[in-house]
N, C-alpha and C positions, 0 to 999 in steps of 0.2 A: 323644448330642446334639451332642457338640465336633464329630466326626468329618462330621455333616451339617452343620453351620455352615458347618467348613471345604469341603468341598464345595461347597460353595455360593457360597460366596466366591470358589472357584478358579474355577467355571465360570462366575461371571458376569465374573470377569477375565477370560479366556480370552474372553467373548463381545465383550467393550468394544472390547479387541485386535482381534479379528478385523474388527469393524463399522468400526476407527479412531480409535473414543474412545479415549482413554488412549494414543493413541501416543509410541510413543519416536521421535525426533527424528532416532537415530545408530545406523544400519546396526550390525548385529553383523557385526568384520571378518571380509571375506571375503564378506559378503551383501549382496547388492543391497537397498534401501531399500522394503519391500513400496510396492508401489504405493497409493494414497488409492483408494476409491471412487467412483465416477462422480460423483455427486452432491456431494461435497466435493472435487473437482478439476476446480477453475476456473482461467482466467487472471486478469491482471489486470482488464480490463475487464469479464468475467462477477460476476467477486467483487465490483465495485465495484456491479454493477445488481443483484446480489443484496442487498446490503447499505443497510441505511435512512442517508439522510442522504448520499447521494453521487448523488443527481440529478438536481444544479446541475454536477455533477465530469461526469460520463456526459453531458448534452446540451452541455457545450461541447468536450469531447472528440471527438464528432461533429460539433459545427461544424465543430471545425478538420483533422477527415479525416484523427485519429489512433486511429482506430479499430482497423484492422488493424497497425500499427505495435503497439500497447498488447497487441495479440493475437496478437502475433509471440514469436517463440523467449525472446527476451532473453537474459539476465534482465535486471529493472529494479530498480530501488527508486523507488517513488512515494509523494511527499513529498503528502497526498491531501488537500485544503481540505473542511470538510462544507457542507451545504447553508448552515449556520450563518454559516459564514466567508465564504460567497461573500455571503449578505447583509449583510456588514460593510462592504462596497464603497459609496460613492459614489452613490447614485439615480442608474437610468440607463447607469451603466456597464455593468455587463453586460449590459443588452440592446445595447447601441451594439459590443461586443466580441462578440456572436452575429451579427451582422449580416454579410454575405456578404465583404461589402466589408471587412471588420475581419480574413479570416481567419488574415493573414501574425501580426498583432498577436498575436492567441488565441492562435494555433499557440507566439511566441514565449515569453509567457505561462505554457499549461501544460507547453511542452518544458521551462522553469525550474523545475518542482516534480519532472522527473525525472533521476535520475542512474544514469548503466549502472553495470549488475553489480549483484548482491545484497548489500546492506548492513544487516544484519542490527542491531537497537539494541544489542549490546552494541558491535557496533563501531563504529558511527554516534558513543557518550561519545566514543571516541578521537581521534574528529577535530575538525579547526578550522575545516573546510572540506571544500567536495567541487565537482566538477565538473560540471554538470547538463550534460544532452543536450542546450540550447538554446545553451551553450557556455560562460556567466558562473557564477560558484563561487557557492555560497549559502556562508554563513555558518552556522558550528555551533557556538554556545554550551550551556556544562554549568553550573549553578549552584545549589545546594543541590536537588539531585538533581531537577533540571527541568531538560528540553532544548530548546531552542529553533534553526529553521533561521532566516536570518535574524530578523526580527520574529514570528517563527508560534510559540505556542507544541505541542510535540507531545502530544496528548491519548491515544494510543494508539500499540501498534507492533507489528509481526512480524506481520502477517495473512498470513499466508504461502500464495503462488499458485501454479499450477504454472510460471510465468515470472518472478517476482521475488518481492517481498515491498513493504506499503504498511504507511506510517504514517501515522497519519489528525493532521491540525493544524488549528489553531483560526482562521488567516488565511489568503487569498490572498496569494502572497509574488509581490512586481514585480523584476524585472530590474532593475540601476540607471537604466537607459536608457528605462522604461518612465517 
């Protein structure tokens, strides 16, 4: 009875592996990184319309005709507002920031929730800043083990895409100039 237990055990690890589930993170050296599955290898913008609560994040992304940039090589790290956070905004704001004529704003806007290169949260604690793609540093506070970029606090992290990685926060964060 051990003997088919264990069997059984092994071969449903063995299937989790092979499907994705349960993967390991770190190439055994010398091996390439098996590739994810179709179906779990998105970018960032596919992962973000896959995912509930970023469909305020997705149609102003599109306003501002960062579509293909977001779907581009990168990698990025996206600091990612939810549906939630964008309604924390002001009545009016964001519809007045979708608007054709606002697109410079938008664009400046969500380029300040992203920053090049993949910055994964354990390295995200170590900074005090970072340089967003829109060109002004957000702010990175650590404090009894909660992280906040500027005023946002991060609710989530390492969604990891095949172009970067997003961490989902609980506000819209403004450029100072905003």
């Amino acid at each position: 009875m051990r003997v088919v237990l264990f069997l059984s055990v092994f071969l449903l690890g063995g299937t989790l592996l092979l499907t994705g589930c349960g993967e390991s993170t770190a190439p055994t050296p010398g091996e390439d990184k098996p590739e994810k599955p179709a179906d779990q290898a998105k970018d960032i913008v596919d992962t973000a319309v896959a995912t509930d609560g970023f469909q305020t994040l997705v149609a102003a992304v599109k306003a501002a005709g960062l579509v293909d940039t977001l779907k581009g090589e990168g990698p990025f790290t996206v600091f990612a507002p939810t549906d939630e956070a964008f309604g924390k905004l002001p009545a009016g704001t964001l519809d007045e920031l979708l608007k054709p004529e606002n697109k410079e704003k938008l664009t400046a806007i969500l380029t300040y929730h992203v920053v090049p290169g993949k910055v994964l949260a354990a390295d995200v604690v170590k900074l005090d800043s970072a340089k967003t793609v829109q060109g002004a540093e957000v702010a990175i506070t650590v404090a009894n083990g909660k992280v906040k970029v500027d005023e946002a606090n991060v609710t989530a992290t390492d969604i990891e895409c095949t172009n970067g990685v997003i961490h989902v926060i609980d506000a819209v964060i403004l450029p100072k100039s905003e």
